[in-house]
N, C-alpha and C positions, 0 to 999 in steps of 0.2 A: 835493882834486885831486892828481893825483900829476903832476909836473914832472920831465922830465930834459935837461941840456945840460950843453955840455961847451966853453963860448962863444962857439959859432955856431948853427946850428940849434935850436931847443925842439921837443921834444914832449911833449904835456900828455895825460895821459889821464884821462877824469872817472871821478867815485867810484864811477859803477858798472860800470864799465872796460865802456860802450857804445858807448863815442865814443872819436876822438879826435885831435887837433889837432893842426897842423903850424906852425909859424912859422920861413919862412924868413930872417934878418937881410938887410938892405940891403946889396946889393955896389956896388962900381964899376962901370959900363956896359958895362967891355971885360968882364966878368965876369960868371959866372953858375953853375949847381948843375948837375949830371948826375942821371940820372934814376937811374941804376943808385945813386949816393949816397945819395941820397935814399930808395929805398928799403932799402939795405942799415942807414940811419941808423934806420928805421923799427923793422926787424927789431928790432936793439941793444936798442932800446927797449920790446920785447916786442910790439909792434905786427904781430902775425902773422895778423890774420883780419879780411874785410870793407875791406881797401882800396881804395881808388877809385884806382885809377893814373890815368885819366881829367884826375879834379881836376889828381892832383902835375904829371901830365905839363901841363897849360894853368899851374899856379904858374910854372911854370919858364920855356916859350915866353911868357908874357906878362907875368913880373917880378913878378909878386903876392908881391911879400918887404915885411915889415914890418910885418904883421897876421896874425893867426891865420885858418886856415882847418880847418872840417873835412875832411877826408882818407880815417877809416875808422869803417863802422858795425858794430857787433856787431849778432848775427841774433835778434831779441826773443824773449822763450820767451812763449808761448802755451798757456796753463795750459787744462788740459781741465774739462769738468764732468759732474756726476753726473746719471744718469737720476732721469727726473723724468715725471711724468703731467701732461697738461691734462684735467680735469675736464668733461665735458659736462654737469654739473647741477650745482646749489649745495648744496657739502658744509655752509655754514652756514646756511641759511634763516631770514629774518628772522624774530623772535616779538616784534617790538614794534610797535606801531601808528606809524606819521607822525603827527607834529604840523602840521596844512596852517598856511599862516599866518597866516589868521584865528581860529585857536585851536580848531580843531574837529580831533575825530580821525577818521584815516581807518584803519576798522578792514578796510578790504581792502587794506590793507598786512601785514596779518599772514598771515606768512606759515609756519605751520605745519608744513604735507606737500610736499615732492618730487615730483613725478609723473615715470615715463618710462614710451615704450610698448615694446610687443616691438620689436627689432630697433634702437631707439634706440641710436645709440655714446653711452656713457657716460664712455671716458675712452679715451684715447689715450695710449699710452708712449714719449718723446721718448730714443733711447737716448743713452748717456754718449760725450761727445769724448773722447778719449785725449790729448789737448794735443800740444804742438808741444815740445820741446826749443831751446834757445835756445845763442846760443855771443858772449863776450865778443871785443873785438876783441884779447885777447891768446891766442883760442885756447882756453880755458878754457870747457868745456859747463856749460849752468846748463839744471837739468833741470827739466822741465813738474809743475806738478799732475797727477794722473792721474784722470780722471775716472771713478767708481766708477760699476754697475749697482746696481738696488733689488730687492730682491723683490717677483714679480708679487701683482696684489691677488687677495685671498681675500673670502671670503665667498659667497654665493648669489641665483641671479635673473638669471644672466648667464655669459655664455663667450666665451671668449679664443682670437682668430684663431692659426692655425698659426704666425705669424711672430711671434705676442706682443710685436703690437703696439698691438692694437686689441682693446677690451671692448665688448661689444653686448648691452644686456638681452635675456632669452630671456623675462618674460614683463613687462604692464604690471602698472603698481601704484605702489608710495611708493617711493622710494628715499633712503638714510640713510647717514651712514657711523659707526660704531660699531665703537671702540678699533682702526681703523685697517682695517676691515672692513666691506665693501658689502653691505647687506642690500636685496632688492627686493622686496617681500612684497604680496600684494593689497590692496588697497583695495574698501571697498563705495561707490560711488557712486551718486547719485540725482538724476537728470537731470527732476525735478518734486519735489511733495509728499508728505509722509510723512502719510498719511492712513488709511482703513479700507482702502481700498485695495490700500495696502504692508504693513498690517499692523505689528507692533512690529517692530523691529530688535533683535537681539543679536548681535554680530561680534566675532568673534575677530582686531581688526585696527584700521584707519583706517576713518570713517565719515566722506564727506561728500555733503552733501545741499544742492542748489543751484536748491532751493524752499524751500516752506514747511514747518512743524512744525504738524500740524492739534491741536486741541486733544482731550485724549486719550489721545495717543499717548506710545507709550516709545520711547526709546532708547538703547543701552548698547554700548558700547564698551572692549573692554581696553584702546585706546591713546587716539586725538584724535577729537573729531565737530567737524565745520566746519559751519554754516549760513548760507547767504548770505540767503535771505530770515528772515519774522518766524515764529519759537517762540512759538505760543498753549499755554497749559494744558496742557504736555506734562510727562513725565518723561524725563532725560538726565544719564546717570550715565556716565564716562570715567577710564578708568585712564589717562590722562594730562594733555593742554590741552583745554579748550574754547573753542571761536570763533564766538558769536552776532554775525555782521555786521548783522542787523537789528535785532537786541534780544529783549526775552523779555518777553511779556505773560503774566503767570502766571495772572491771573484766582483767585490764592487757593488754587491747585491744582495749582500748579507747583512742581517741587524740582527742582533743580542740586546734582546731587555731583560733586566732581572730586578727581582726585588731583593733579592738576598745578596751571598756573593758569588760569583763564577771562579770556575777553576780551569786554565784549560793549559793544553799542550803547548799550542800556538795557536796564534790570533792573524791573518793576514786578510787585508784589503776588507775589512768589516765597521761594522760600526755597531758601537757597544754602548749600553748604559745600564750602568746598577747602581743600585741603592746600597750596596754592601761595599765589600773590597774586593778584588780584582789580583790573582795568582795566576801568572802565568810562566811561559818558560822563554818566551819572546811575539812580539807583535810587529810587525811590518803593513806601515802605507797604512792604516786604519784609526778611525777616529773613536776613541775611548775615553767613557766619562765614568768615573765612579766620585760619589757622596762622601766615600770612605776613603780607604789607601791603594794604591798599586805596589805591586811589588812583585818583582823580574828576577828572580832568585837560584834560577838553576848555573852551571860552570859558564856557559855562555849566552846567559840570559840577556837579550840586546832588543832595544828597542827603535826600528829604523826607520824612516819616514811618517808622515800623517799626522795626530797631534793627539796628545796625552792629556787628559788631566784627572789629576788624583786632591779631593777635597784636601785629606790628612798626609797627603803627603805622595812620596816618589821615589822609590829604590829600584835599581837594576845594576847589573855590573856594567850595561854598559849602554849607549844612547850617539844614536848617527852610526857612520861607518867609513872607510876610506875614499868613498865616491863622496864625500861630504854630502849626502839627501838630505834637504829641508827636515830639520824634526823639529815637533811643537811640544816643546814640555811646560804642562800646566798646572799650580801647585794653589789650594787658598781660596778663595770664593770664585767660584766660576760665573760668568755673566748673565750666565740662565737662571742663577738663583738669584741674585740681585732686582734682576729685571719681575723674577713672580713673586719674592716679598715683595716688590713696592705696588704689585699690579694688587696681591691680596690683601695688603694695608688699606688699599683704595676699597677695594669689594667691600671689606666688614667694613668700614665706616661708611661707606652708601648706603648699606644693609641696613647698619644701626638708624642710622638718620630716618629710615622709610617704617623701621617698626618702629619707632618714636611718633612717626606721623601717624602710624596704623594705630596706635593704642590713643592717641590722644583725639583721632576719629570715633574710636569705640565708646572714650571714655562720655564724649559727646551726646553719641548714642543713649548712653543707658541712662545719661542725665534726665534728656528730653523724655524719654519713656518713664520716667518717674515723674516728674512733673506732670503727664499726662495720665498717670495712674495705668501706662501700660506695660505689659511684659515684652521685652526686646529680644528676647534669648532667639526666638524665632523671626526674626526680622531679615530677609536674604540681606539686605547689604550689611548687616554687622555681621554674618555669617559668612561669607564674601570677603570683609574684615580679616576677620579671625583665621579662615584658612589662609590668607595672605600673609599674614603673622607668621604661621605656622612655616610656611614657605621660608621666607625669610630667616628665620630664626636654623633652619635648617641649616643655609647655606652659610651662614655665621659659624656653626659649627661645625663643617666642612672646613672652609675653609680658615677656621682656626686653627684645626688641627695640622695642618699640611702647613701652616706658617709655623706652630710649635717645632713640625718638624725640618722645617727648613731652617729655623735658628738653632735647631741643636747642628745643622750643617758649619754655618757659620763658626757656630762655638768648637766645634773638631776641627777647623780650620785653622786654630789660633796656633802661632808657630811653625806651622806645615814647611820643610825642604824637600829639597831636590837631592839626593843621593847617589853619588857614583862611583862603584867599588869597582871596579877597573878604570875605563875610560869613554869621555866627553871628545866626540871627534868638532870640527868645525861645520858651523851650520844648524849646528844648534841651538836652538832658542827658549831661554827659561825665562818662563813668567812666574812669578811670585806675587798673587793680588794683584795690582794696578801696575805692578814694577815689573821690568823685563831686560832681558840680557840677551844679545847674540856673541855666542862663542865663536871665537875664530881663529883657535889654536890647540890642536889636541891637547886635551889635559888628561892628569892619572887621579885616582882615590879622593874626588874633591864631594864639596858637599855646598850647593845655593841655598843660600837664607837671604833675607830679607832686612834691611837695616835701614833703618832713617830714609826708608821709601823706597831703596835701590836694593839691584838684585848684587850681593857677594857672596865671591868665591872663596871656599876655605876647606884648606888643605887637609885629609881626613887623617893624616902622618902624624900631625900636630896634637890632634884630639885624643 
């Protein structure tokens, strides 16, 4: 606090020279302050802005000496702020199921796709305050934040009112925001079943269907398929998530590809493979591959015959059943990936080896054409060459890429168990990498790792 007196009068100004105080000393009765002193005392004192003459003049007609009073306010600064959008859709739409409380899952919580229609507002732009500048009570300006403008949104599916302030889809479909960019693109919808009917589905897009899956039938997708009712005997392949809310009767004839993760009710008699992870509420008799994890989460989430394997790993509450059914639990590099690293290890170093041969052909080429004082550029066989090259070098980059990603498989593999939060019936069989166990005694709350090669059991009580 800053004090000044000079043994009558104090004036105190606070630290953030906002305020500030007056104390007049105790006089004799015949005696008293003038008002003109009192402010000129003020002044002295640097007290130059936001005085209440009000106050001083009632200190003085009613003797209020001997205690501090406030006197003068400085003017607050009022910081501005930056334009900003309200959203009329959810930029993050849920992709994971509820857990209800009785331990079932609710898979029409997943929420996958966006919807908005034509003419829908999308987002609204709240422009930026310019803040208020502020001034201390010595007079001294203390200057506002300034509140900055953003750049209007981009992307496509939508236009921007003349006053830019208001986005309105121009057509319906999904809506997404991607690396800060609004995309609104069609959607196929199906307001019954996919049957002979509808015939197969191929879309270049979102696919959802809010009937049945007749058995049969295909459907294919570059991005997500949602189905609210049950998938019989179908085929359903998706360059992204899938979302079976009913579940998937496969009947022995059903395949699941995904490249994302799949979400379903139940899985029976199918055969599955994703690139993602794998949420379900139970699978029976069906052969499931995910890259990523499985995990069988709901109160009686069980996994019973057929064979499992989860890259990162394997939770369910529970795995077999009292008829002891064969079940395959498989955790940690799967034999498929092993077996296309070593095939693509082979490929790019064939590859390399033949554009080594091709460039050291060319470089032949262009030799002799110089020695001969001729242009080679146009020569069929060095052109013949060079697209061979080109070839090559192609498939090098394919199939490097699909090796990068097959070792990041590998590398999420490290560590991978087997988890069982109720119970391990017998006839069970857990592989862990190269190592495997058959169970041959119900167990409760245990958990397979891997140790010094071998598959062990350990007790989840413990942990």
């Amino acid at each position: 606090m800053e004090n000044k007196s000079a043994g009558g009068p104090v004036v105190r100004i606070s630290h953030d020279q906002m305020e500030a105080y007056l104390l007049l000393p105790m006089v004799n009765f015949d005696q008293t302050y003038k008002f003109e002193e009192v402010m000129d005392l003020l002044d002295k004192n640097g007290v130059r802005f936001g005085v209440d003459k009000k106050v001083i003049d009632n200190m003085i007609s009613n003797r209020i000496f001997g205690r501090e009073v406030l006197v003068a306010h400085g003017e607050p600064v009022e910081d501005g702020h930056d334009g900003y959008y309200n959203f009329g859709f959810d930029c993050n739409p849920n992709k994971k199921p509820v857990i209800r409380d009785d331990g079932s899952v609710d898979y029409w919580s997943v929420h996958a796709i966006e919807t908005v229609e034509e003419g829908q507002v999308i987002a609204t732009y709240v422009e930026p305050v310019p803040g208020k500048n502020g001034m201390t009570v010595k007079g001294t300006p203390v200057t506002a934040k300034r509140g900055r403008p953003i750049s209007p949104l981009l992307g496509r599916g939508f236009e921007r009112s003349e006053d830019g302030l208001t986005y309105k889809a121009t057509i319906s479909g999904k809506i997404e925001m991607q690396n800060n960019r609004i995309l609104i693109v069609p959607i196929y919808e199906i307001f019954g079943d996919v049957d002979v009917n509808t015939g197969n589905i191929d879309f270049k897009g979102d696919v959802v269907i809010h009937g049945n899956i007749k058995p049969g039938a295909s459907v294919r997708s570059t991005a997500s398929i949602t189905v609210d009712g049950i998938s019989e005997g179908c085929n359903l392949e998706a360059g992204k998530d899938i979302i079976l809310r009913g579940g998937m009767i496969g009947g022995d004839k059903a395949h699941l590809k995904v490249k994302g993760n799949l979400y379903a009710k139940f899985i029976e008699y199918t055969h599955v493979e994703a690139d993602g992870f794998i949420e379900a509420d139970s699978a029976m008799n069906s052969t499931i591959i995910s890259y990523d994890k499985v995990i069988f989460a709901a109160g009686h989430a069980s996994v019973i015959g057929g064979a499992i394997y989860g890259c990162a790993g394997i939770e369910a509450n529970n795995f077999g059943n009292e008829s002891e059914v064969k079940t395959e639990v498989n955790v940690g590099i799967h034999k498929k990936i092993r077996q296309r690293i070593f095939q693509l290890q082979n490929l790019i170093e064939e590859d390399q080896i033949l554009v080594d041969k091709i460039n050291s052909g060319i470089r032949q080429y262009d030799e002799i054409s110089k020695e001969k004082g001729l242009n080679a550029a146009s020569d069929e066989k060095r052109v013949a060459l060079l697209r061979a090259r080109i070839a090559r070098q192609a498939e090098i980059s394919k199939n490097s890429q699909e090796l990068e990603w097959l070792n990041s498989i590998v590398e999420r593999s490290q560590g991978a168990t087997v988890k069982v939060e109720r119970d391990v019936y017998p006839n069970v069989e857990v592989r862990i990498n190269d190592a495997k166990v058959l169970n041959r005694h119900k167990q409760s709350k245990v958990e397979f790792i891997e140790q010094h090669g071998k598959v062990v059991m350990l007790s989840l009580l413990d942990q």
